[in-house]
C-alpha positions, 0 to 999 in steps of 0.5 A: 804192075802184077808181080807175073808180069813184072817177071815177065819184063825182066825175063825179056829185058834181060833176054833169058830164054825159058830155060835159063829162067826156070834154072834162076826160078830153081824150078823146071822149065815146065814147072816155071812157066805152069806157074807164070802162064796160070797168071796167078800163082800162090803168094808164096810161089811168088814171093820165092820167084822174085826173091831167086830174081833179085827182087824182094816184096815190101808192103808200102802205104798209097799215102807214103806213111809207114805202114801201121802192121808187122809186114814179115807177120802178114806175109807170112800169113799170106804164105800159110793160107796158101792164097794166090798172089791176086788176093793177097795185093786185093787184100793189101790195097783194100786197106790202102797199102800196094805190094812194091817190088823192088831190087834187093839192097847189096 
């Protein structure tokens, strides 16, 4: 599921309205839904997005392996080469991993 509607889901499951989720976003309700209606917004966008709704964003091989690179180096790569969240999980995938977004551990 892309990370957009994964949101999406959660927004609805938990019947947010949109201004009630921008406050969660810390964004503006303009602000927020620009960047979800895009459909595919920064990594970093993103990876802010589902941090503020309780979710973090792990890196996991298709095989269930562990995964063979520093995954807080690569996302911060991804996060300063501005690239949209598209190309980051084609780039991930191309080499046999998935972004897995999960809830966060308390």
């Amino acid at each position: 599921m892309k990370a957009v509607d994964f949101i999406i889901k959660h927004i609805e499951e938990h019947n947010l309205n949109q201004t009630q989720a921008a406050e969660i976003a810390g964004m503006s309700r303009q602000n927020f839904w620009d960047k979800l209606n895009n459909r595919n917004p920064r990594f970093n966008t993103m990876t802010v997005i589902i941090d503020r709704f309780g979710y973090g964003l792990h890196i996991v091989r298709k095989d269930g392996k562990p995964i063979e690179f520093p995954e807080n180096d690569f996302f911060e790569a991804a996060s300063k080469g501005n690239l949209v969240y598209d190309a980051v999980e084609s780039i991930v995938s191309s080499m046999g991993y998935e972004l897995k977004i999960s809830e966060k551990a308390e």
